[in-house]
C-alpha positions as CSV (number, residue, x, y, z in Angstrom):
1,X,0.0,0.0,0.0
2,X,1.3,3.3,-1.0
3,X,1.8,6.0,2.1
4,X,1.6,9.5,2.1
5,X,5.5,10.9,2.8
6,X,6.2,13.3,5.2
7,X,9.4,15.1,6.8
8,X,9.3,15.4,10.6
9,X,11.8,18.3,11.7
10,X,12.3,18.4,15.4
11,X,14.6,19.3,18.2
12,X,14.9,21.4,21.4
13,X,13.4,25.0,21.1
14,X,16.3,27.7,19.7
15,X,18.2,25.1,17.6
16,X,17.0,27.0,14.1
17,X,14.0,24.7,13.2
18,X,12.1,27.5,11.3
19,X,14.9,28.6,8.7
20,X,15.7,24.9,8.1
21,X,11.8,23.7,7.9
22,X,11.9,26.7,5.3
23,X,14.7,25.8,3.3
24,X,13.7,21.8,2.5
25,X,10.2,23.6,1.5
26,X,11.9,25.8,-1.3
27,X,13.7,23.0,-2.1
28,X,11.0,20.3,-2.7
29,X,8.3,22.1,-3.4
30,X,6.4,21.5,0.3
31,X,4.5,23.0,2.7
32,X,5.1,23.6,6.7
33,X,2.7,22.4,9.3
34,X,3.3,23.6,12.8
35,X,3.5,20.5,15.3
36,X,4.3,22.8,18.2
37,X,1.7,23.3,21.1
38,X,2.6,26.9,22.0
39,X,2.9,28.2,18.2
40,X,-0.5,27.2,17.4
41,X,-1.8,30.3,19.9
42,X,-3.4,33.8,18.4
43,X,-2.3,36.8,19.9
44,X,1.2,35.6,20.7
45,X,3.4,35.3,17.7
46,X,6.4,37.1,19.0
47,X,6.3,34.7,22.6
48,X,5.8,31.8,21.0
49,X,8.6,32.2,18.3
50,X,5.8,31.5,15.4
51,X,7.4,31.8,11.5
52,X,7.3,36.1,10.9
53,X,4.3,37.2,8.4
54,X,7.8,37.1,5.5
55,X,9.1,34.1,7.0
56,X,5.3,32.6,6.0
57,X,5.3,34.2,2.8
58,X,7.5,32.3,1.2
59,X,5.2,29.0,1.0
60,X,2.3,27.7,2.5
61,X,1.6,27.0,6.3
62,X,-0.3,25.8,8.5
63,X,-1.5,25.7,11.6
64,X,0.1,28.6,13.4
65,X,-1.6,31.1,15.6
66,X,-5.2,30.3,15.1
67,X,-6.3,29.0,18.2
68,X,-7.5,31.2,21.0
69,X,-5.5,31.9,24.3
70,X,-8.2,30.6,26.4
71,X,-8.8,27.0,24.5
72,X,-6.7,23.9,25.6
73,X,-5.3,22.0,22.6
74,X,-5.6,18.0,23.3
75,X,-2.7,16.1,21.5
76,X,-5.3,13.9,20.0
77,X,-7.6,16.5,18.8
78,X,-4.5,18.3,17.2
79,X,-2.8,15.4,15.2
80,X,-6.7,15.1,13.2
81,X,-6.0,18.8,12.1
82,X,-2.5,17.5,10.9
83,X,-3.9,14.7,9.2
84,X,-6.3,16.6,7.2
85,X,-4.0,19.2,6.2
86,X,-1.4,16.6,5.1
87,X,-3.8,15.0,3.0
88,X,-4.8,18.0,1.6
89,X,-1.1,19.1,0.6
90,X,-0.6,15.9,-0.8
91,X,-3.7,16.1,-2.6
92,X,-2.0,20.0,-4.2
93,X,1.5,17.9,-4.9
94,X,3.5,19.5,-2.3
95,X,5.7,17.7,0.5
96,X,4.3,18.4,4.0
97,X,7.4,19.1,6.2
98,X,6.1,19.0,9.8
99,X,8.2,20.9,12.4
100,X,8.1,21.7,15.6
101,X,9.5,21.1,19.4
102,X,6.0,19.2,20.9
103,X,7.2,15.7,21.2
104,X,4.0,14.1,22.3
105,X,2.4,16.2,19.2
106,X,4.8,14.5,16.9
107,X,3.7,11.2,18.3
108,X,0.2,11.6,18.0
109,X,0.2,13.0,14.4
110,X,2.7,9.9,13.8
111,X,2.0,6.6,15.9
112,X,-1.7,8.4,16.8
113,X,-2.8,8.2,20.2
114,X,-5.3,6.2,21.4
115,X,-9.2,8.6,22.1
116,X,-9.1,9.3,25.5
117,X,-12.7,9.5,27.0
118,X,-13.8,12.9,27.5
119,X,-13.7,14.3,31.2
120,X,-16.8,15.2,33.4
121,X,-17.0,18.6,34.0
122,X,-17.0,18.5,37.6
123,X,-13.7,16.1,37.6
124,X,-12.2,19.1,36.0
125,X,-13.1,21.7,38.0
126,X,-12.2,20.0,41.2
127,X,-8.3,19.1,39.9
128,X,-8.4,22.9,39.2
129,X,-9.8,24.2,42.4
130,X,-6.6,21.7,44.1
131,X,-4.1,23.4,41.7
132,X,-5.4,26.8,43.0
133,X,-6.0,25.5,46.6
134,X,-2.6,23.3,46.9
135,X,-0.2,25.4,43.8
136,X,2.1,23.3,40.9
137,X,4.6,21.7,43.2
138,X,2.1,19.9,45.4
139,X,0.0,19.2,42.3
140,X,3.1,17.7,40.4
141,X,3.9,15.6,43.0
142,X,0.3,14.4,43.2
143,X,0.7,13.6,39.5
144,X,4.4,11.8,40.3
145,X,2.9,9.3,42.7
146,X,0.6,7.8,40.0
147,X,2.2,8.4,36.7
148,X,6.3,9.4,37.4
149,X,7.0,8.8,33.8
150,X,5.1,11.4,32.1
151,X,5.6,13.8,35.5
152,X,9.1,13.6,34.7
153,X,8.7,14.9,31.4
154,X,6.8,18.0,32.2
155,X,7.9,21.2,34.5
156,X,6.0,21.2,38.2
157,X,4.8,24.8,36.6
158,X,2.9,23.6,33.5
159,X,-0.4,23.7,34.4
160,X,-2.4,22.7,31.5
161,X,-0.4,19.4,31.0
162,X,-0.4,18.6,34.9
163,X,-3.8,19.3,35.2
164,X,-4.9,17.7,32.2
165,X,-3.3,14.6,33.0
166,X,-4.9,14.4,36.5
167,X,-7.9,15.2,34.8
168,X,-7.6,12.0,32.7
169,X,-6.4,9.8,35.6
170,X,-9.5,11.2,37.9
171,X,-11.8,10.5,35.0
172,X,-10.1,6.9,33.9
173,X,-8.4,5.4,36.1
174,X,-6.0,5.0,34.2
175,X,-2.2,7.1,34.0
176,X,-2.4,9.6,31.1
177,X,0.8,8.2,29.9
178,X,-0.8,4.7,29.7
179,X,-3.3,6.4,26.8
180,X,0.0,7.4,25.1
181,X,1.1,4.0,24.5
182,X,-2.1,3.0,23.1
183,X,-2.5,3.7,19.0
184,X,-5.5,4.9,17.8
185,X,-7.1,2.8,14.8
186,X,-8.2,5.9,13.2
187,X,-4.5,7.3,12.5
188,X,-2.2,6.8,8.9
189,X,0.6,5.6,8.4
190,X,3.3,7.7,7.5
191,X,6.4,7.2,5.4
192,X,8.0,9.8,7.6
193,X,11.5,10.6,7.2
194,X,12.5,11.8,10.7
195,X,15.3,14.8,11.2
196,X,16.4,15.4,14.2
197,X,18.3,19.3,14.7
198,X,20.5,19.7,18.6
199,X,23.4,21.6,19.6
200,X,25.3,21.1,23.2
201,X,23.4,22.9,25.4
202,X,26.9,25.4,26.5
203,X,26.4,26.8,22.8
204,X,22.5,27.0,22.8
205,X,21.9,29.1,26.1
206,X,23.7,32.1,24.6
207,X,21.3,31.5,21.4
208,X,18.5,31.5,24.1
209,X,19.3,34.3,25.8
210,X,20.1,36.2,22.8
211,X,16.4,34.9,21.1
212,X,14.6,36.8,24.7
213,X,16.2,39.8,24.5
214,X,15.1,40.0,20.5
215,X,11.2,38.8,22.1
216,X,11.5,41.6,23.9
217,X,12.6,44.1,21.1
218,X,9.9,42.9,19.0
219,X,7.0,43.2,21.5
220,X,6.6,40.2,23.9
221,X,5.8,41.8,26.6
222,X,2.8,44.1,25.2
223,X,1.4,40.8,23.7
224,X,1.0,39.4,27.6
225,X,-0.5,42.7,28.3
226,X,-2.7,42.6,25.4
227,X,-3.6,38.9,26.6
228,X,-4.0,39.7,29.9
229,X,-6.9,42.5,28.8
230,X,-9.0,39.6,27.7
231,X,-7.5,36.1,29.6
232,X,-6.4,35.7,32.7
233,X,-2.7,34.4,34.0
234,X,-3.6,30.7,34.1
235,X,-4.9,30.5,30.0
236,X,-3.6,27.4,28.0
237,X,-2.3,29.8,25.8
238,X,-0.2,31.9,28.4
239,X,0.9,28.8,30.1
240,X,4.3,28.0,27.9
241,X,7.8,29.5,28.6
242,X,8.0,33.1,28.7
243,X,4.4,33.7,29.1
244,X,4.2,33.2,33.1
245,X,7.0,35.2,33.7
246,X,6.3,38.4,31.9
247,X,2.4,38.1,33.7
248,X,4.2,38.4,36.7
249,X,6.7,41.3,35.3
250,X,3.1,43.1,33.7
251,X,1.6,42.5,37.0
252,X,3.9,44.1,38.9
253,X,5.1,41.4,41.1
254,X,8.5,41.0,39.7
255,X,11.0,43.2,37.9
256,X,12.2,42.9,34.3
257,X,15.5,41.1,34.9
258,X,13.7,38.4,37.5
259,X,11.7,37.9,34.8
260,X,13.8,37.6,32.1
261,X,16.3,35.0,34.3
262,X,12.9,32.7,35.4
263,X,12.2,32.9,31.8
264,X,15.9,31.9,30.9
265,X,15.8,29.5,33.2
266,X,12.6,27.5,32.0
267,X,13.4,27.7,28.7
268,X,16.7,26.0,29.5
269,X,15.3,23.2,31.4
270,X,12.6,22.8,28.6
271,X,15.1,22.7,25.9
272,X,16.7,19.5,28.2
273,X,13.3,17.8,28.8
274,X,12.9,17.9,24.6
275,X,16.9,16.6,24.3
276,X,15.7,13.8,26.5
277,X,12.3,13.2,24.5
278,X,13.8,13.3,21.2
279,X,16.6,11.1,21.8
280,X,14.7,8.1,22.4
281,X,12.7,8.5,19.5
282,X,14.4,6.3,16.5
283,X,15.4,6.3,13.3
284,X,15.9,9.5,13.1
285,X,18.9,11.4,11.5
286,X,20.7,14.2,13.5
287,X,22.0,17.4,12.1
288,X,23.5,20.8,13.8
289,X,22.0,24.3,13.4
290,X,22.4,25.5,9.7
291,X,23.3,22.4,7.9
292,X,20.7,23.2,5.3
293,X,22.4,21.5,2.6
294,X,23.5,18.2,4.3
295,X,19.6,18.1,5.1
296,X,19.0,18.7,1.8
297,X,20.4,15.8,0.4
298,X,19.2,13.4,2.8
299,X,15.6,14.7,1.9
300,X,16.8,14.1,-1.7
301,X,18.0,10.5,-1.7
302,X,15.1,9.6,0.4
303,X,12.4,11.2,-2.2
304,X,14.5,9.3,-4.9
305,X,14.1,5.6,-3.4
306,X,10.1,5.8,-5.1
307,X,7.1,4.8,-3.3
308,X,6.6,2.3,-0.2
């Protein structure tokens, strides 16, 4: 049976996944999809590091910055939008090239993940009344004593994944990493070439620092306070790196440089969690920041092997 092909771009956040996701769709003809769980946010473009308005002019996307601030994003639910916008690229003749940082995303659009009952209402308001009764690290640890795997893959601050999977566990019964294992029947099956971008982490804080103090030129902080006119603090979409800490700066409770080292700081730790992630995931071939070409040709000789 013949698959649809896809290119999977991932890596840790800062690594230069947008100007290489660009250059293999020049080169083949293809078309990005965001598979990254902050960039898919309105409102936010600069905080979330989305592909600029000329970044997206120069060939077709999707799925960036269309979702609002106050909607949570279930894995599951996203990888159907992938899905359909894969088939309907491949449908046009152009090579979807999926990037992003949102390893559990890049799993679900892949392997699929199996439907995961939906939650009573009152099961979720009562894991969110403990998050604002008991705060993240209590809540974490809450979520470590019946699923440590996928606790130890999330920060103690990331409320709408510790919540959610408490949610799940409350409702099922079951550890929301469990569901993860599980494959749902509905998915395709890709023939995905994976490509992998990293950089030792003593070369990619400087990057990271550098790419907040250009979030900062560019107007993250009066996107918070934009945000914040219309959501409050704890909104999925305010919940990634960066977006906490300049709340706190916009509120008042912390200056600009606390913010901008707690901000550091996550986005440091994050950028570890998704080197973990992505270096159990297999088959995948690894390339620094900027080797356009080198990816190039890989993307080349696969494309010429013909169908599977």
């Amino acid at each position: 049976m013949t698959r649809l092909r896809v290119v999977c771009l991932f890596g840790p956040t800062g690594t230069g996944k947008t100007e290489a996701a660009l250059a293999l769709a020049e080169a083949f003809d293809g078309a990005v999809i965001n598979v990254d769980s902050r960039q898919v946010y309105a409102g936010v473009p600069v905080l979330t590091a989305q592909p600029t308005p000329e970044e997206q002019s120069r060939c077709p996307h999707a799925l960036y910055g269309d979702t609002p601030l106050s909607q949570a994003v279930a894995a599951g639910d996203f990888a159907r939008r992938v899905w359909k916008t894969v088939a309907a690229w491949h449908w046009q003749g152009r090579l979807p090239v999926l990037v992003g940082g949102t390893g559990l995303y890049f799993r679900a659009v892949c392997g699929g993940l199996a439907p995961i009952p939906p939650v009573p209402a009152a099961v979720r308001t009562a894991v969110h009344e403990d998050w604002e009764r008991l705060g993240p690290s209590a809540m974490h640890a809450r979520l470590a004593a019946v699923d440590p795997a996928y606790a130890a893959k999330i920060a103690p601050t990331d409320r709408q994944r510790v919540t959610r999977a408490l949610e799940v566990y409350a409702a099922t019964g079951r550890p929301f990493g469990d569901w993860h294992r599980e494959r749902d029947p509905e998915a395709p099956v890709y023939d995905a070439l994976r490509l992998g971008l990293t950089m030792p982490m003593e070369a990619l804080v400087p990057r990271l620092a550098a790419r907040i103090e250009a979030m900062l030129r560019e107007g993250a902080v009066e996107e918070v306070r934009q945000a914040l006119a219309t959501v409050p603090e704890n909104a999925p979409g305010l919940s990634g790196i960066g977006g906490p800490e300049l709340a706190a700066y916009v509120a008042g409770r912390i200056g600009l440089d606390e913010a901008k080292a707690a901000w550091l700081a996550a986005t440091r730790a994050y950028a570890k969690r998704q080197m973990t992630w992505f270096r159990k995931e297999p088959d995948v071939t690894w390339f620094g920041s900027g080797e356009h070409p080198a990816m190039i040709r890989t993307v080349a000789a696969w494309l010429g092997g013909g169908e599977t």
